[in-house]
C-alpha positions as CSV (number, residue, x, y, z in Angstrom):
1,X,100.3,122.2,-321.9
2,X,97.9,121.7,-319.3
3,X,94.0,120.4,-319.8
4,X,91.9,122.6,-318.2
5,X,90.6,120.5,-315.5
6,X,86.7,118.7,-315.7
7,X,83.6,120.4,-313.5
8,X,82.3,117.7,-311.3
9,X,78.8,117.6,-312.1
10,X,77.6,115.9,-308.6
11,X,78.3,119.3,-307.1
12,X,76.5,121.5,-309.6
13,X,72.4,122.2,-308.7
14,X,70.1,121.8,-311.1
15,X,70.1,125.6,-312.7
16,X,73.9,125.5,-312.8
17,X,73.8,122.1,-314.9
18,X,70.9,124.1,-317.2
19,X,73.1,127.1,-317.3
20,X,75.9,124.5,-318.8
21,X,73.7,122.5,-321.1
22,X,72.9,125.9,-323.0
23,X,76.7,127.2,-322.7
24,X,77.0,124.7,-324.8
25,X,74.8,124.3,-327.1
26,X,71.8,121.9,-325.4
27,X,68.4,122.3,-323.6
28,X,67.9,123.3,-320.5
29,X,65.3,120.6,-319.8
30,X,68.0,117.6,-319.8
31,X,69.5,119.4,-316.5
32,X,66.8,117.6,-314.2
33,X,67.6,114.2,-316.1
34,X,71.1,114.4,-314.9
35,X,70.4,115.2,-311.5
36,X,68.2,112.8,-311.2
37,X,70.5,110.1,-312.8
38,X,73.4,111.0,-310.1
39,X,71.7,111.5,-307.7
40,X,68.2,109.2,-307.3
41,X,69.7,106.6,-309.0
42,X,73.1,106.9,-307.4
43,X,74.9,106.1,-311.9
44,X,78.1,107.8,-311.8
45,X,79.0,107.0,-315.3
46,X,77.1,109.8,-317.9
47,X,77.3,107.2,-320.4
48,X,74.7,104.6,-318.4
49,X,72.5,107.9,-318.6
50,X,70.5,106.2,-321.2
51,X,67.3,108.7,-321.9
52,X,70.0,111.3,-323.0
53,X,71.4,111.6,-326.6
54,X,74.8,109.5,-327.5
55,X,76.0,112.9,-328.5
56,X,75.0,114.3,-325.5
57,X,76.3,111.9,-323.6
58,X,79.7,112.2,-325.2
59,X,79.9,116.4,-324.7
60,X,79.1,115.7,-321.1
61,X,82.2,113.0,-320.8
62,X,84.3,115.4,-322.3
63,X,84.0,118.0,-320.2
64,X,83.0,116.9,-317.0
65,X,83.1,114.0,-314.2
66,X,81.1,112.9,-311.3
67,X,83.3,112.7,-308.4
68,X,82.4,110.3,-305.7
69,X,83.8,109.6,-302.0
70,X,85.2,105.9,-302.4
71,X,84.5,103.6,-299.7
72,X,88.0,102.6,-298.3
73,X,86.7,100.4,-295.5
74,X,83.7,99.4,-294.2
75,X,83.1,97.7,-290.5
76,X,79.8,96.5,-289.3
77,X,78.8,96.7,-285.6
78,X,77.3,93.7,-283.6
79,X,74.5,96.1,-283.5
80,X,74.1,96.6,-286.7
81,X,76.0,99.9,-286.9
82,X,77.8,100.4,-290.3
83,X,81.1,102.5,-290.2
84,X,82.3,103.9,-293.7
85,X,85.7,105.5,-294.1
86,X,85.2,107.7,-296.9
87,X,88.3,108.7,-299.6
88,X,87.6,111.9,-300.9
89,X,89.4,112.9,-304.3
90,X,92.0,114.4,-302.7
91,X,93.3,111.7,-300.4
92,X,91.9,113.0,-297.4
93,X,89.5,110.8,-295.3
94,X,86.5,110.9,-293.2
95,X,83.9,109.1,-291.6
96,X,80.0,108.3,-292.1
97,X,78.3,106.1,-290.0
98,X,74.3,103.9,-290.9
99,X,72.4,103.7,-287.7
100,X,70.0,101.6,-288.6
101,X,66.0,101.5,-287.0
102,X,66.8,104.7,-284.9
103,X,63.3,104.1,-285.6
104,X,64.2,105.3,-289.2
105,X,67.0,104.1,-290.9
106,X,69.8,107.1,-290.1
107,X,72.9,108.7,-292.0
108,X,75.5,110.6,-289.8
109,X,77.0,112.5,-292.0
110,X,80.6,114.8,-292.0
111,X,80.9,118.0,-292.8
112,X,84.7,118.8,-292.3
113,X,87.6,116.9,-292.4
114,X,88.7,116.6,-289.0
115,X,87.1,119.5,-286.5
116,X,88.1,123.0,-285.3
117,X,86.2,123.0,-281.6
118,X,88.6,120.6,-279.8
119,X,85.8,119.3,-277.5
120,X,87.8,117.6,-274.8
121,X,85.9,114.7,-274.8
122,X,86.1,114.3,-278.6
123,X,88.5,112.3,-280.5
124,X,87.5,114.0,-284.1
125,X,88.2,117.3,-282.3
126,X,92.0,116.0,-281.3
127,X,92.9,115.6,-284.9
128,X,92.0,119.7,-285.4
129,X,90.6,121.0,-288.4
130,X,92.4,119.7,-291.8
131,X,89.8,121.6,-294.2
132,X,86.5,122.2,-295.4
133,X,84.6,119.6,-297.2
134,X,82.5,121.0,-299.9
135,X,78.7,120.5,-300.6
136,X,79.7,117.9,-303.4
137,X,81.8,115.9,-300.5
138,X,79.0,116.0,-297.9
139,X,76.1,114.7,-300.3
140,X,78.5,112.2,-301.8
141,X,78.3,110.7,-298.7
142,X,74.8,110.4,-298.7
143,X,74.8,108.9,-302.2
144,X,77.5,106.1,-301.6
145,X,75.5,105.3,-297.9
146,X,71.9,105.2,-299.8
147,X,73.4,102.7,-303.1
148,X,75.8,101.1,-300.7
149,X,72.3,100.1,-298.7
150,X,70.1,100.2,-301.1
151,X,68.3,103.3,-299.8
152,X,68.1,105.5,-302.6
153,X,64.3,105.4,-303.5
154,X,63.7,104.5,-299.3
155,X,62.9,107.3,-296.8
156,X,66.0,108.0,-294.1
157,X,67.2,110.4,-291.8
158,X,70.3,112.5,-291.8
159,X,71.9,113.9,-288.8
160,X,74.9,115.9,-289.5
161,X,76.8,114.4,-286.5
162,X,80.0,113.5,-288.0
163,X,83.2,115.1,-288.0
164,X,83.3,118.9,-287.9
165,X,81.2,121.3,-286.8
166,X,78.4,122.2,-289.5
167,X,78.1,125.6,-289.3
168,X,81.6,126.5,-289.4
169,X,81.3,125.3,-292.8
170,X,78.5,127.0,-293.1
171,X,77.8,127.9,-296.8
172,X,78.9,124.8,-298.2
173,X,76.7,122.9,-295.6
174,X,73.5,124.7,-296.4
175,X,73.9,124.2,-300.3
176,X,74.3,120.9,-299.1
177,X,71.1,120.4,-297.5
178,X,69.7,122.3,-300.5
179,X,70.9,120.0,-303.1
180,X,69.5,116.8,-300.9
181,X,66.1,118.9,-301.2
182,X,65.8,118.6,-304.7
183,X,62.9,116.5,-305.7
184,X,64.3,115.0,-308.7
185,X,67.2,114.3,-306.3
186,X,66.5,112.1,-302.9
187,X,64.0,114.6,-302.2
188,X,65.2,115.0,-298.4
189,X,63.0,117.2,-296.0
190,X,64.3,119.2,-293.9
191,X,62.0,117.8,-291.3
192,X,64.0,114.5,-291.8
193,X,67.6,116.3,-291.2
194,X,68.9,117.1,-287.7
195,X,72.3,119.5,-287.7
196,X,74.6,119.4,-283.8
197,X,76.0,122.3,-283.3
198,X,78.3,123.3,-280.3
199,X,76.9,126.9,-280.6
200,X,78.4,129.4,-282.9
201,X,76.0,132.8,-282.0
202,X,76.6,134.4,-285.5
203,X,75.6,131.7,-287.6
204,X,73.0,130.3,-285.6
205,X,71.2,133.8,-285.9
206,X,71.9,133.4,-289.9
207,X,70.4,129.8,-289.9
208,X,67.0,131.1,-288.1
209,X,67.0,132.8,-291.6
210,X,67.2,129.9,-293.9
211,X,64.2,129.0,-295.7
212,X,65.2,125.2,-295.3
213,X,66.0,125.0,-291.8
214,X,66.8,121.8,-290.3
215,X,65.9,120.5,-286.8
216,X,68.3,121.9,-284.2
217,X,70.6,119.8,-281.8
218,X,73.3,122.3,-279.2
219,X,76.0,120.3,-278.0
220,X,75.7,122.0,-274.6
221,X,77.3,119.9,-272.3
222,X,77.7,122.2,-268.9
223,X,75.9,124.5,-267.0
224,X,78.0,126.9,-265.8
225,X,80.8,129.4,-267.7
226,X,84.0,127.9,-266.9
227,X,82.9,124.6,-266.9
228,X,81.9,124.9,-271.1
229,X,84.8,127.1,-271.4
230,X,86.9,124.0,-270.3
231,X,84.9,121.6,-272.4
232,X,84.3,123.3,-275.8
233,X,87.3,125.9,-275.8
234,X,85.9,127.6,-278.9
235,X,82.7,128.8,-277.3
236,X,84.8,130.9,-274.7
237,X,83.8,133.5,-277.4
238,X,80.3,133.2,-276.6
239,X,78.9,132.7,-273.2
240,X,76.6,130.4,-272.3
241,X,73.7,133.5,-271.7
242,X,74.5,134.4,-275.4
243,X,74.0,130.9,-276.4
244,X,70.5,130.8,-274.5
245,X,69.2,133.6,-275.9
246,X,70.1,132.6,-279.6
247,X,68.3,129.6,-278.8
248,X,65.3,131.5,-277.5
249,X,65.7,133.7,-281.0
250,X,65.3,130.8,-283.4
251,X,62.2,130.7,-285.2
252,X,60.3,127.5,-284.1
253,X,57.3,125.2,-285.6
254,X,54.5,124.8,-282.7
255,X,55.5,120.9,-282.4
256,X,59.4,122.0,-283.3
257,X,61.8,121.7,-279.9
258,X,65.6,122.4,-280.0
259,X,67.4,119.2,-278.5
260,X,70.2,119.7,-276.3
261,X,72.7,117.5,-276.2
262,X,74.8,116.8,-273.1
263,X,77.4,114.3,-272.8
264,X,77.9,113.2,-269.0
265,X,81.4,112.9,-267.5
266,X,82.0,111.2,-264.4
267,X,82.8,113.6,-261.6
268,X,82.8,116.7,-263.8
269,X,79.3,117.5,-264.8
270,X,77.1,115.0,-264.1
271,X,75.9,115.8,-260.1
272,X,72.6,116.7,-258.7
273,X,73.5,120.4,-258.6
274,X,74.8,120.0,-262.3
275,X,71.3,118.9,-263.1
276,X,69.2,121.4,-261.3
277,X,71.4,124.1,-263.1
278,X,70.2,122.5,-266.2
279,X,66.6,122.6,-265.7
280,X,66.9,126.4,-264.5
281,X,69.2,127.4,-267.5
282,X,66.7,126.1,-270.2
283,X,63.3,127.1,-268.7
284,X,60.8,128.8,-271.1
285,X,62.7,126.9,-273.8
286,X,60.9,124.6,-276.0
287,X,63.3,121.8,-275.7
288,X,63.9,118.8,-274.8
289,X,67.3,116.6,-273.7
290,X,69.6,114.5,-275.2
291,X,71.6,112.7,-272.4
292,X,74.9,110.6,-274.0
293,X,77.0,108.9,-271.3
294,X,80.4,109.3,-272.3
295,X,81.6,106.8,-274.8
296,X,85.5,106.2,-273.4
297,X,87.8,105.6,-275.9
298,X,92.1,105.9,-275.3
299,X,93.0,110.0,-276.0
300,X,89.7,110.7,-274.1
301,X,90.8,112.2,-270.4
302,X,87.5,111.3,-269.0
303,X,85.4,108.5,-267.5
304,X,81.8,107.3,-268.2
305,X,79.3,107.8,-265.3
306,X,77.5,105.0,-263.2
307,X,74.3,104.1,-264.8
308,X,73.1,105.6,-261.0
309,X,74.5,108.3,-261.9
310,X,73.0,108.9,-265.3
311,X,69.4,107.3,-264.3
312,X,69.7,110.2,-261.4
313,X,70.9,112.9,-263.1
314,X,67.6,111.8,-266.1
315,X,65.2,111.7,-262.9
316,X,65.5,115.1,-261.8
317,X,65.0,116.4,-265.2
318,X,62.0,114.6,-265.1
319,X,60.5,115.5,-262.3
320,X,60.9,119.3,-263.2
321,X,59.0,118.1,-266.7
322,X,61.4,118.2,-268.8
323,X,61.3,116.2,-271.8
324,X,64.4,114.0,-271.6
325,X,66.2,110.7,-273.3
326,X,69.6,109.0,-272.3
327,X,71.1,108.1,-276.3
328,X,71.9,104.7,-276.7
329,X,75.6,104.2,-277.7
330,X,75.6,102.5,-281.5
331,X,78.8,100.9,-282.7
332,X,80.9,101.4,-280.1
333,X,83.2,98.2,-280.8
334,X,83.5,99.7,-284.0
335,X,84.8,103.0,-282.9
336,X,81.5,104.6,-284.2
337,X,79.5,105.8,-281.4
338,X,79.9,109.6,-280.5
339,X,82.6,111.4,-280.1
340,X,84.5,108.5,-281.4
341,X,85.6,109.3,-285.1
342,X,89.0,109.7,-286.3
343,X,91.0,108.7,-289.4
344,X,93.9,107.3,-289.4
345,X,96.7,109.7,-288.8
346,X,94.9,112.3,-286.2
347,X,96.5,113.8,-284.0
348,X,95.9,112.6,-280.3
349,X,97.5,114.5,-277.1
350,X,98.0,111.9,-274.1
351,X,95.1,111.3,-271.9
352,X,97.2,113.4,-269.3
353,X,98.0,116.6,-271.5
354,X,94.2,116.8,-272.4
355,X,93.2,116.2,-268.6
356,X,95.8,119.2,-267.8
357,X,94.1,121.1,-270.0
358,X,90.8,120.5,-268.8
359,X,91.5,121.2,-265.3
360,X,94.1,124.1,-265.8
């Protein structure tokens, strides 16, 4: 005989834990307590949930758990970058990574395990898409990154940077960021989340819609069709005018800017004309730019610009007054910097099958 199988109560809201509690017999009211408990105070053990009831606490052990990502290794940067590779339940693993005094202290956080687009510059995108995580999984990792750093009751930032492409898993993502909302939770504004994106039309349209919208980063990365249709193969289903224009739909704060991220590649998009082409194909935009010199790593086909090349490429962004940055690379000796994540057991073409992809 089977037993039917424990809810996991770090991936129930706050109304779905009430609408428990009185399935079974208890108030409503002790619904915030839990959350709170799991997830402010990071307990993942109901019976250390001392302002509830012993009898309480034993219905809730009996018919549910709180699931939580275990760390399975942990590497620190001679930056200070923190790497976490994160066990889910299942077996399958993923990355987060602590940037620390980015000014704030920051989360990059995964949303998939493993990654769909295939960016060719991306080692996460080589190991393709293995599944879904679920809201539970991507605030899990918030909560073992905030106890393991004793963060919980200390502002931070999230970017949803990590593996995967956030708004491919879109639903589960924005309950997500819902559930890190919740004041008696961390109590995370959206203000303080930033979610890359390389650009899905659709469900950047649906996102304009969300009444917790986070700030906005497009992983753009060239200027012209073919170019981005060699560099993000998914997006070869929506042009870089469609792109533009979805940006250009969002609904914006007055000080709120999209950021565009564009990782430079030496000799492919990284020239003078490559730059002007910039300026012209984001003009009227409020936005500013994210430059990210390519962090080289074996399976990745490509080579990281001259820092002549990249302080060029910034200055004529400039001059044109555009607001622009060049990203300092963070953890790179510990295979956390951008672009770099991949468990153990990802799938890598050769540098040369990639690079014959790329070119065609």
């Amino acid at each position: 005989m089977n037993t039917p199988r424990k809810a996991d109560l770090a991936g129930l809201t706050i109304a779905e834990i009430g609408d428990a509690l009185v399935a079974q017999g208890d108030p409503r009211f002790h619904a915030a307590q839990i959350y709170r408990w799991i997830h402010k105070r990071g307990v993942t053990d109901v019976d250390r949930m001392t302002d509830l009831s012993r009898a309480l606490r034993a219905r809730l052990a009996d018919r549910f758990v709180v699931l939580t990502p275990r760390v399975a290794a942990h590497d620190v940067s001679e930056d200070g970058t923190q790497k976490f590779v994160l066990e889910l339940p299942d077996g399958k693993r993923i990355e987060s990574v602590f940037i620390p005094d980015t000014p704030a202290q920051t989360f990059c956080i995964s949303t998939q395990v493993g990654c769909a687009m295939g960016c060719a510059f991306c080692l996460t995108g080589k190991m393709g898409l293995i599944r879904h995580l679920t809201a539970a999984e991507i605030v899990g990792q918030v909560r073992v990154l905030a106890g393991a750093l004793d963060l919980l009751d200390k502002p931070f930032n999230i970017v949803l940077m990590g593996m995967g492409e956030p708004l491919h898993n879109y639903d589960e993502t924005m309950r997500a960021l819902a559930m890190l909302h919740e004041p008696h939770g961390l109590g995370v504004s959206p203000k303080r989340v930033t979610l890359s994106t390389v650009g899905l039309v659709p469900m950047l349209d649906k996102l304009g819609q969300e009444p917790l919208m986070p700030n906005l980063a497009i992983s753009l990365h060239a200027t012209t069709e073919t170019q981005r249709a060699a560099l993000v193969p998914p997006t070869k289903k929506y042009s870089l005018a469609s792109l533009i224009e979805a940006c250009r739909r969002l609904p914006l704060g007055k000080r709120s800017r999209i950021t565009f991220e564009y990782v430079l590649l030496a000799g492919v998009n990284d020239s003078p004309d490559d730059a002007r082409r910039l300026v012209k194909l984001l003009a009227g935009l409020k936005a500013k730019v994210n430059l990210i010199p390519l962090n080289a790593a074996p399976g990745i086909p490509f080579e990281r610009p001259s820092d002549a090349a990249v302080d060029r490429f910034a200055r004529i962004l400039a001059d044109k007054q555009m607001t622009v940055s060049v990203r300092k690379s963070r953890g790179r000796d510990i295979r956390a910097a951008c672009g770099q994540l991949i468990v153990e057991g990802g799938r890598v073409p050769s540098a040369a099958q990639q690079l014959a992809a790329v070119l065609g």
